[in-house]
N, C-alpha and C positions, 0 to 999 in steps of 0.2 A: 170479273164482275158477271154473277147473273143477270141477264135481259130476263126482265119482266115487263108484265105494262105499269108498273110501280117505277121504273126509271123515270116516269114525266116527273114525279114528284121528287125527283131526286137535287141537286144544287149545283148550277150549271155556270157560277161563277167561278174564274180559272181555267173553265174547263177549253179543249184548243177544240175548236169547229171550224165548217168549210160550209158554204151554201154551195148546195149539188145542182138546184131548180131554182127557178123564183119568175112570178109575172113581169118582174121588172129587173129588165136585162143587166143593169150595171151591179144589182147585187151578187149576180151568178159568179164565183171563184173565190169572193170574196172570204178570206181565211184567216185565220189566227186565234187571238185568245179575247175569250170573255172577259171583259175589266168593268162592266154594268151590266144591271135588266132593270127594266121597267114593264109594266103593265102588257105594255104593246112592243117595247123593240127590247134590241141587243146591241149594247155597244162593243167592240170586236177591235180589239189593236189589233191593226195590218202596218210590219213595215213602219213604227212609228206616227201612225196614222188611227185617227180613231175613225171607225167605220161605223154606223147609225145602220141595222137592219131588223127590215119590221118583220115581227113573228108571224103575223098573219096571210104572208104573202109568198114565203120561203119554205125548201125542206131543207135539214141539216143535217149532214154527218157531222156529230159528236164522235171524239174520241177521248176516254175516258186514261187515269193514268196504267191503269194495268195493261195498256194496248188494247183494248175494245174500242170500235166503231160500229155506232147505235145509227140508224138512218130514221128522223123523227120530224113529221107534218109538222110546222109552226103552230097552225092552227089548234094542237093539242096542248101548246105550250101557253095561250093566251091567258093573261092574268099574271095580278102582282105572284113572286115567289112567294109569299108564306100562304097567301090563299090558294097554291096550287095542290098545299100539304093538306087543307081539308078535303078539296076537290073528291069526290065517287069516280071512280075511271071504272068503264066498262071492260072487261077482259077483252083483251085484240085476238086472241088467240085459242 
C-alpha cells in the first residue's frame, strides 16, 4: 500500500490497530481489530473484549493487510467515516 495523506480517508473497519499514545493511560496497548467507528471513538475487539477508544485522544499504528504499519493522530481521524471521504486534507508532506 502507498502512504499518502489520502490514507485518513481510507476504511478502517477490519482493519488490526494498537494505541501507541493516549492522554488516558488505560487506552495505551490497547490492540486488535476494528469491528465499529463512530463520529468520535473506535470500537476495537481485544481478547474477546470490546474495547470503546476515543479518536481524539489517541495515536494509532494501523496495519493494513499487505503488512504496512501507518502511525496516525486520532485527531485527523475525527468524524463519521463517509464525511471523512469528502473531508480537503492538507498535504503532510
Amino acid at each position: 500500500m502507498k502512504v499518502t495523506s489520502d490514507i485518513i480517508r481510507s476504511e478502517f473497519m477490519g482493519t488490526e490497530v494498537k494505541v501507541a499514545k493516549s492522554r488516558h493511560p488505560n487506552y495505551v496497548g490497547v490492540s486488535g481489530k476494528i469491528i465499529d467507528e463512530t463520529r468520535n471513538t473506535f470500537t476495537v475487539l481485544q481478547e474477546e473484549k470490546r474495547r470503546i477508544v476515543v479518536k481524539d485522544s489517541a495515536i494509532f499504528h494501523f496495519k493494513f493487510s499487505d503488512g504496512t504499519t501507518v502511525e496516525i493522530n486520532g485527531k485527523l481521524l475525527v468524524g463519521r467515516p463517509e464525511d471523512r471521504l469528502k473531508k480537503h486534507i492538507r498535504r503532510l508532506w
